[in-house]
C-alpha positions in Angstrom: 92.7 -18.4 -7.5 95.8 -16.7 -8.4 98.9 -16.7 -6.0 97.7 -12.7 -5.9 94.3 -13.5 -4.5 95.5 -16.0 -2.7 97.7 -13.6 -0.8 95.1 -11.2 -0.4 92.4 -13.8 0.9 94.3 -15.0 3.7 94.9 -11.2 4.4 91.1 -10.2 4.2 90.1 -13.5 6.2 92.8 -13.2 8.2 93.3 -17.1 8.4 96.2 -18.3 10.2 97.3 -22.2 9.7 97.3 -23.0 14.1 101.6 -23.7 14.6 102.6 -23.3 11.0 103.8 -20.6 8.6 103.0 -20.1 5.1 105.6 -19.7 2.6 105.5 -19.0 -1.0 108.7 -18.3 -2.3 110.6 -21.1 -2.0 110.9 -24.8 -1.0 112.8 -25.2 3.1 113.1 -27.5 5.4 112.4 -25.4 8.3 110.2 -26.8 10.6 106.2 -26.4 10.9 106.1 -24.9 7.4 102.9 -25.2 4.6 104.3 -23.9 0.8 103.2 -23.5 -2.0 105.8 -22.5 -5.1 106.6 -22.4 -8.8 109.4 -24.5 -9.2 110.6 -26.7 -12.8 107.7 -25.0 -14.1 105.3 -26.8 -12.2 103.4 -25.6 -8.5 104.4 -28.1 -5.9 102.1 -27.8 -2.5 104.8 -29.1 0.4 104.5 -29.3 3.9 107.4 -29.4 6.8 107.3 -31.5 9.9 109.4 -30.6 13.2 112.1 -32.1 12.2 112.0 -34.3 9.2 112.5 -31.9 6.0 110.1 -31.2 3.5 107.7 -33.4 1.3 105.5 -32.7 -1.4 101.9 -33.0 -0.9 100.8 -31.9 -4.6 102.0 -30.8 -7.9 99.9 -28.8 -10.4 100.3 -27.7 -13.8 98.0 -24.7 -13.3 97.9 -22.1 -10.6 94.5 -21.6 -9.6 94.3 -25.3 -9.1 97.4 -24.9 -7.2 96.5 -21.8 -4.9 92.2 -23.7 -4.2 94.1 -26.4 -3.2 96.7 -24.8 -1.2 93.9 -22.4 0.6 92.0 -25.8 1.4 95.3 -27.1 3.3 95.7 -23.7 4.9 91.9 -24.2 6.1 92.4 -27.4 7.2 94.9 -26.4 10.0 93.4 -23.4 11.0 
């Protein structure tokens, strides 16, 4: 799926990832966060702890790969 129906999935289904937020516009360190964003032209999925900073969990040429795969992690911690 597209980062577009992506959006509008979590929106329709309303999912919600338990203590984390979701953000898709850029890679932070703040804590309890689950990203997905275009970045050196490539998707990386990352994931932020408490207090450790960010690490990736997946990279993907191709953003429907990137946003099933992202929307599986998002399921996985709701």
């Amino acid at each position: 799926m597209t980062k577009f129906e992506f959006i509008e999935r979590l929106k329709k289904e309303s999912i919600r990832p338990g203590e984390y937020c979701i953000v898709l516009d850029k890679i932070t360190d703040a804590p309890l966060v689950l990203g997905c964003v275009w970045e050196s032209n490539i998707w990386k999925i990352y994931q932020t702890k408490e207090r450790s900073g960010h690490f990736i969990i997946e990279e993907f040429n191709d953003e429907n790969e990137a946003f099933d795969f992202f929307y599986e992690t998002i399921l996985f911690y709701a």
